[in-house]
C-alpha positions as CSV (number, residue, x, y, z in Angstrom):
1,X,-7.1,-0.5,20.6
2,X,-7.4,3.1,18.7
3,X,-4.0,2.6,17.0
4,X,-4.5,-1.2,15.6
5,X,-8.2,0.0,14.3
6,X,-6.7,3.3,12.5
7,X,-4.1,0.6,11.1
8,X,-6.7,-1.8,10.0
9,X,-8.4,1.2,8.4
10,X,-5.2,2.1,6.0
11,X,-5.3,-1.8,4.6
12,X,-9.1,-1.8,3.7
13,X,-11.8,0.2,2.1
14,X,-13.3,1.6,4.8
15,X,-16.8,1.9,2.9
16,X,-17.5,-2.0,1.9
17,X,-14.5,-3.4,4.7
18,X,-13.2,-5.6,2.2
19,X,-9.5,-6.2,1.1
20,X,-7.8,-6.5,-1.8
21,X,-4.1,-7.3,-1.1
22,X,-1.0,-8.3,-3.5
23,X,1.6,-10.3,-2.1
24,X,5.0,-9.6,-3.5
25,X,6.8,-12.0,-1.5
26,X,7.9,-14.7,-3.8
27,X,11.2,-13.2,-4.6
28,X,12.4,-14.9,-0.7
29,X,10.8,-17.8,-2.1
30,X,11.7,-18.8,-5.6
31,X,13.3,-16.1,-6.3
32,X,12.8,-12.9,-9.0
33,X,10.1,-14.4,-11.0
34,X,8.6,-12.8,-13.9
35,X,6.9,-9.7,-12.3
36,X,9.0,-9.4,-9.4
37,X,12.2,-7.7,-11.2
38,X,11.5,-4.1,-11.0
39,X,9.2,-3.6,-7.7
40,X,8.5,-0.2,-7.9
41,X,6.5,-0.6,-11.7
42,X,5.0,-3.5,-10.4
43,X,3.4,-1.9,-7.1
44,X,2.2,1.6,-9.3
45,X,0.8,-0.9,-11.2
46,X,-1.3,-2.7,-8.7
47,X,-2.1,0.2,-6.8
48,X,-3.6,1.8,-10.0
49,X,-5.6,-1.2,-10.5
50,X,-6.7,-0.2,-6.8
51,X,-5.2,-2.9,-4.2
52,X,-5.9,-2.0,-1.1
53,X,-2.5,-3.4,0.3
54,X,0.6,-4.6,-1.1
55,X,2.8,-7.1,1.2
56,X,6.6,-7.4,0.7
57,X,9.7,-8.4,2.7
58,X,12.0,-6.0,4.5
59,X,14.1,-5.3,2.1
60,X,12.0,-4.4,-0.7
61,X,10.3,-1.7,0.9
62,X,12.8,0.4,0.0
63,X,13.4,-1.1,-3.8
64,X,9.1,-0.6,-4.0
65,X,8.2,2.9,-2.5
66,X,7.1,5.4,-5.0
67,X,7.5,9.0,-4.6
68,X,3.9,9.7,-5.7
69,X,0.8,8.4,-6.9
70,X,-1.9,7.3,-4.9
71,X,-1.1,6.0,-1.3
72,X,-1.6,1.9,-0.6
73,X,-1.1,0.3,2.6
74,X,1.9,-1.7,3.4
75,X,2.1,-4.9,4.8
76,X,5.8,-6.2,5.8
77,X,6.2,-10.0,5.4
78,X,7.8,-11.8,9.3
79,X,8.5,-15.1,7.7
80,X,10.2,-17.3,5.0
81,X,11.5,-20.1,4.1
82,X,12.6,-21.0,-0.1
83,X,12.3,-23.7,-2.3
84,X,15.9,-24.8,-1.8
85,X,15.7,-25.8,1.4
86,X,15.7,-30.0,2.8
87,X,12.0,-28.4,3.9
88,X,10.4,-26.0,2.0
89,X,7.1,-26.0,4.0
90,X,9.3,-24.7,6.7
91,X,8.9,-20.7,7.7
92,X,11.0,-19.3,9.9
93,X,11.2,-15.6,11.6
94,X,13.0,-13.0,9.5
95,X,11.6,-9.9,10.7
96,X,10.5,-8.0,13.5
97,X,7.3,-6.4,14.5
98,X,9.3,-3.4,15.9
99,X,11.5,-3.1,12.2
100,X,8.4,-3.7,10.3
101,X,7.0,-0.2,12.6
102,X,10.3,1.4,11.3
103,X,9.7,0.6,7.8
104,X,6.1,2.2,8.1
105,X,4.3,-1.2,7.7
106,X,0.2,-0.9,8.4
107,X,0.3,-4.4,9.2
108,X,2.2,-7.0,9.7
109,X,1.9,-11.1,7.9
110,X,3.2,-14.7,8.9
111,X,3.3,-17.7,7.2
112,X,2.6,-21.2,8.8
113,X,2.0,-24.5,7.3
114,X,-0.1,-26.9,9.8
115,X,0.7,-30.2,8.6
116,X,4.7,-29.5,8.0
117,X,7.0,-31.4,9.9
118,X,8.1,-27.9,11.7
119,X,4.5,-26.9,12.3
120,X,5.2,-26.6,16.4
121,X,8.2,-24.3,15.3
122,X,5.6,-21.8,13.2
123,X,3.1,-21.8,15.9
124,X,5.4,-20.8,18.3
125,X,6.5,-17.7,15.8
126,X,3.1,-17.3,15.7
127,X,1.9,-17.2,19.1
128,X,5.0,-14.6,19.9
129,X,4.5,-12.6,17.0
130,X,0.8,-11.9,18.0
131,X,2.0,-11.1,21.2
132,X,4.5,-8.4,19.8
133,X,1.1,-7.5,17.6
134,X,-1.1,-7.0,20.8
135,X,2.1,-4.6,22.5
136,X,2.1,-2.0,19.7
137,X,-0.9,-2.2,18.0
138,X,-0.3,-3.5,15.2
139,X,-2.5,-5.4,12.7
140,X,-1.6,-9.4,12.1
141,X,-2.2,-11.1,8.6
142,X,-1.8,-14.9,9.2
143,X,-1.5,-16.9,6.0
144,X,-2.6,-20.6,7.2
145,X,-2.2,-23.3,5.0
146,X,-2.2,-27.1,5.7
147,X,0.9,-28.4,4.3
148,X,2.5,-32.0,5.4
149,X,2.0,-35.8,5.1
150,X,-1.5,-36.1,6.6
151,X,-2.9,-33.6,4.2
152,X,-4.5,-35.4,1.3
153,X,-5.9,-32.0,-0.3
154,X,-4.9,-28.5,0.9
155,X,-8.0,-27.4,-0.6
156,X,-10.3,-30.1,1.6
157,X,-12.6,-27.7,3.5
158,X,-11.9,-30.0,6.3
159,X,-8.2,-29.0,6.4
160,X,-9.2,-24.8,5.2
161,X,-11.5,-24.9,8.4
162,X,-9.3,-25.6,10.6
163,X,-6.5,-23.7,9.2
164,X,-8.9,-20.6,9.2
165,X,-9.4,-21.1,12.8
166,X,-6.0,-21.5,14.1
167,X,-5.3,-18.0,12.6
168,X,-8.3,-16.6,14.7
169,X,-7.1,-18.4,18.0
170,X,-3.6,-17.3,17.9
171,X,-4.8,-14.4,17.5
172,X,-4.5,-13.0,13.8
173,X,-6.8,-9.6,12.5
174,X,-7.2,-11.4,9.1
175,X,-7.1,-14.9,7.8
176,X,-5.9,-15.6,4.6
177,X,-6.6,-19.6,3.6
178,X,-7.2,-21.5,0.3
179,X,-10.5,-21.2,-1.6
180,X,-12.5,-24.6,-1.4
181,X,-13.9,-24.5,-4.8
182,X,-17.4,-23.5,-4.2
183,X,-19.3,-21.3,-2.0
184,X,-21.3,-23.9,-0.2
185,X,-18.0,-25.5,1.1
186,X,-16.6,-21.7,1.8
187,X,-19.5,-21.3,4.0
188,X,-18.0,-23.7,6.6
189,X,-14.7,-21.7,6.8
190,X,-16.6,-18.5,7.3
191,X,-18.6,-20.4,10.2
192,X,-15.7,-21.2,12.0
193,X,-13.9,-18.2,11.6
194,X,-14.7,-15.4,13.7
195,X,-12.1,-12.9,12.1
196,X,-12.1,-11.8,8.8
197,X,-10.9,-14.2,6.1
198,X,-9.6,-14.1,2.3
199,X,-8.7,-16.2,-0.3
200,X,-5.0,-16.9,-1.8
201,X,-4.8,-16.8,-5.4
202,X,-2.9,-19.5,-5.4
203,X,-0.6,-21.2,-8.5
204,X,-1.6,-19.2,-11.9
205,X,-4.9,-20.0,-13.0
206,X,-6.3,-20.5,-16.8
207,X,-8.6,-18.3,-17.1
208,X,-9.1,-14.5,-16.0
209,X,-12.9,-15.7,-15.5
210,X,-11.4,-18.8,-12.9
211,X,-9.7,-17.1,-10.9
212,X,-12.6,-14.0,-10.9
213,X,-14.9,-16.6,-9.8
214,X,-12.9,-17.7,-7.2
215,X,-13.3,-14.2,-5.7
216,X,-16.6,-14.3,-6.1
217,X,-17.3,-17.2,-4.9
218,X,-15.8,-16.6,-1.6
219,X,-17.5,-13.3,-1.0
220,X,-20.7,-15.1,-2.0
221,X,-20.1,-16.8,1.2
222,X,-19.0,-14.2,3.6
223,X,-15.3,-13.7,2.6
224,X,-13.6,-10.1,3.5
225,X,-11.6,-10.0,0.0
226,X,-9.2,-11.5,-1.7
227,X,-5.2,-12.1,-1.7
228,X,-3.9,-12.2,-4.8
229,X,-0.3,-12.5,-6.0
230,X,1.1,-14.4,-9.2
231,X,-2.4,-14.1,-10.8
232,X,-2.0,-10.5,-10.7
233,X,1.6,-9.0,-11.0
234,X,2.2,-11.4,-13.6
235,X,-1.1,-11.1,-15.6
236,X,-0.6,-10.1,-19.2
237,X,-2.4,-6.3,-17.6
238,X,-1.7,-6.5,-13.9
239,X,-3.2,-3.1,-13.3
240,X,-6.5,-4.5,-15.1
241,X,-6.3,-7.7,-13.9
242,X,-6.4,-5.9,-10.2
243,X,-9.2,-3.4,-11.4
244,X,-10.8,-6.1,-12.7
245,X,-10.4,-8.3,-8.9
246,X,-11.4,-4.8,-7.0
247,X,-14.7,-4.4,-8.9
248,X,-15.9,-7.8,-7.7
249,X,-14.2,-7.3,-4.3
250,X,-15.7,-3.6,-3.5
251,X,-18.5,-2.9,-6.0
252,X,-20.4,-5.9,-6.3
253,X,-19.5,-6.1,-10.3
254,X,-20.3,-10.0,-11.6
255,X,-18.0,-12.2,-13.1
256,X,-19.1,-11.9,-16.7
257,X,-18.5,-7.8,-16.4
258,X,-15.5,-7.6,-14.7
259,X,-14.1,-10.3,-17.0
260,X,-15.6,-8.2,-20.4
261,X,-13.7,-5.0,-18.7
262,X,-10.4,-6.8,-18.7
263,X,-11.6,-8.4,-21.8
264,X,-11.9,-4.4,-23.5
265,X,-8.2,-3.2,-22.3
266,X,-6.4,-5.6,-24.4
């Protein structure tokens, strides 16, 4: 469909189809972290550092739009859940594809944890959400991670596999799944996958250099970009520290360089 591909087309760069994307989301889940207070100097930030995408709930559209600078694409958060709760691995609707088109979203994003004791629940949101996706066109970012009990490691390439999967069965644009720690095991998720899929930053690394490997590590094996949230808006130099992701992401810049060009701005 012409409308979900000129959608598609405002989240990436169009020239290497790669993504860089910072989630701003947390706030719904633990609430305004370090970062997070002020929305609209955090997203000038990132989007000078050159994200692609920033993703937000409903109401901090609003609280984040800028009445200049460059233009990034918008990506309105469908689900949530919070730390508080008897289950926080449960994610429940919050959001509409039809107020997300209201708000001016580019795309739309879900969150499901496989594994969690309401997984039937999420894929249920899921599976209606893509629906409301395929009716207007609109692109779906699935955030799949396996959560629950029987999961032993979220990070077990076994587990990211078949989380990466799910998303592209139930129909989701782009995947985004854990990293697996090395390219060879990444490979396997990119196998199985045949949407688009990127890496979550996950909790906050130790090193710039980690987490820049991570990246790199994932394109190495046929990634489509990165996600990256706390490792970026709450970086010492978040618009560096996004620079810095987007040079790996878009221009093919190694670890070691991109890591001595955050390195310079301090």
């Amino acid at each position: 469909m012409i409308g979900k591909q000129i959608r598609i087309e405002r989240i990436i760069n169009r020239n290497t189809g790669r993504i860089v994307v910072v989630p701003m989301d947390h706030g719904t889940t633990i609430g305004p972290i370090p970062g997070l207070e002020d929305m609209r100097e955090t997203v000038t930030k990132v989007v000078n550092g050159g994200a692609n995408a920033i993703l937000m709930h409903k109401g901090m559209v609003q609280a984040g739009h800028r009445g200049g600078g460059r233009d990034v694409g918008l990506v309105v958060h469908l689900s949530a859940g919070t730390s508080l709760s008897p289950d926080p691995n449960a994610k429940v609707p919050v959001c509409t594809v039809e107020e997300a088109i209201k708000l001016g979203a580019d795309a739309v994003s879900i969150h499901v944890n496989v594994g969690a004791e309401t997984d039937a629940d999420m894929l249920r949101d899921f599976g209606d959400v893509s629906q409301s996706c395929m009716i207007w066109g609109m692109p779906l970012l699935a955030m799949v991670y396996t959560r629950g009990p029987k999961i032993q490691s979220e990070y077990d390439v076994k587990y990211v596999k078949h989380a990466a999967r799910l998303g592209a069965e139930l129909g989701a644009d782009i995947v985004k799944v854990n990293y697996t720690g090395s390219p060879e095991s990444f490979r396997e998720v990119i196998a199985g996958c045949p949407v688009p899929v990127v890496i979550a930053g996950g909790e906050k690394v130790e090193t710039d250099e980690e987490l820049l490997r991570m990246v790199a590590g994932s394109l190495e094996a046929g990634g489509a970009g990165a996600s990256i949230g706390r490792n970026a808006f709450q970086h010492a130099d978040p618009e560096g520290m996004v620079r810095a992701i987007s040079m790996v992401v878009h221009e093919g810049t190694s670890v070691e360089e991109s890591a001595k060009f955050l390195e310079s701005r301090r």
